[in-house]
C-alpha positions in Angstrom: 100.9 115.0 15.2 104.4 116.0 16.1 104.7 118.8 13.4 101.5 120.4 14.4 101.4 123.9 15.8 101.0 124.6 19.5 101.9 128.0 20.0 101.8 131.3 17.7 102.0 134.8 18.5 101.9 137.6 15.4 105.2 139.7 15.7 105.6 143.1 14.0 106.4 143.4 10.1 104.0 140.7 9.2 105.9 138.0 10.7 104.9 135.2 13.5 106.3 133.3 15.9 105.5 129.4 16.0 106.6 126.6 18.3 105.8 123.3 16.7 104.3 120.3 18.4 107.8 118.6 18.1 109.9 121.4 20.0 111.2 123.2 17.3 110.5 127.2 17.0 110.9 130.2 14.6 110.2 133.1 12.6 107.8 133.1 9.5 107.6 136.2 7.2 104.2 136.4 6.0 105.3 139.3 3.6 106.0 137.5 0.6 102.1 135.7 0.5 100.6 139.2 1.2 99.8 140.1 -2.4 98.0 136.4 -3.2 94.6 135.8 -3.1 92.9 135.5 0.1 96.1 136.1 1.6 95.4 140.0 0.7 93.8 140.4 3.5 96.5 139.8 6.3 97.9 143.2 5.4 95.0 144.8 7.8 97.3 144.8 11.0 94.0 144.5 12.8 92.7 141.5 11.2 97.1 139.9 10.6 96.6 140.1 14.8 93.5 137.7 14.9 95.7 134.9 14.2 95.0 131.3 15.7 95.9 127.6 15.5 92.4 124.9 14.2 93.7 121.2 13.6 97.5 122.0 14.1 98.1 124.8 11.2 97.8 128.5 11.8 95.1 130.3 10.5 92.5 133.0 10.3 89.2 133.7 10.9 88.4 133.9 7.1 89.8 130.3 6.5 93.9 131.5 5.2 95.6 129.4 6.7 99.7 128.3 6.7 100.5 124.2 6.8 102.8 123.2 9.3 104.9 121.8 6.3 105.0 124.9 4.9 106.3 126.1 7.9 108.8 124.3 8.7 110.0 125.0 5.1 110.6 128.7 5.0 110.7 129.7 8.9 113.5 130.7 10.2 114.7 128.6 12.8 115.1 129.9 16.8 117.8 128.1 18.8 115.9 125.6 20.9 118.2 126.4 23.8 116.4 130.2 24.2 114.8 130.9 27.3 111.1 130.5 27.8 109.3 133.8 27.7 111.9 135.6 25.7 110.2 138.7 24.5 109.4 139.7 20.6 108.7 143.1 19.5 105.0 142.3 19.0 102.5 143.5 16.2 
């Protein structure tokens, strides 16, 4: 679907980087689900860094996983004019 994710890299300070299927692209701050439930265990950088995409969201290997609506709701949207390849400051 056009709102499913394609791309997402984990960035430093708990945050990723997404490009949804649609073009659009940002920043989601994981911080503020870090003391919920399953989501507890994201604040292992190890484990935060094993982040994938299964059926368009981004998850986990432990099954937490982000919608892509709830993406789109609270990321911070990247100008869709940025380079390709533009470096982040990595996890």
């Amino acid at each position: 679907m056009y709102w499913d994710v394609k791309t997402v890299t984990p960035l430093s300070d708990y945050r990723i980087y997404v490009e949804i299927e649609d073009g659009r692209k940002g920043i989601f701050d994981l911080k503020p689900y870090l003391d919920h439930g399953v989501f507890r265990e994201l604040r292992d950088a190890h484990y935060f860094k094993q982040v994938g995409i299964l059926f368009g969201a981004v998850t986990w290997p432990h099954e937490q996983d982000i919608a892509p609506e709830t993406l789109l709701a609270e990321m911070v949207p990247l100008d869709p004019n940025l380079a390709p390849g533009i470096a982040f400051e990595k996890a």
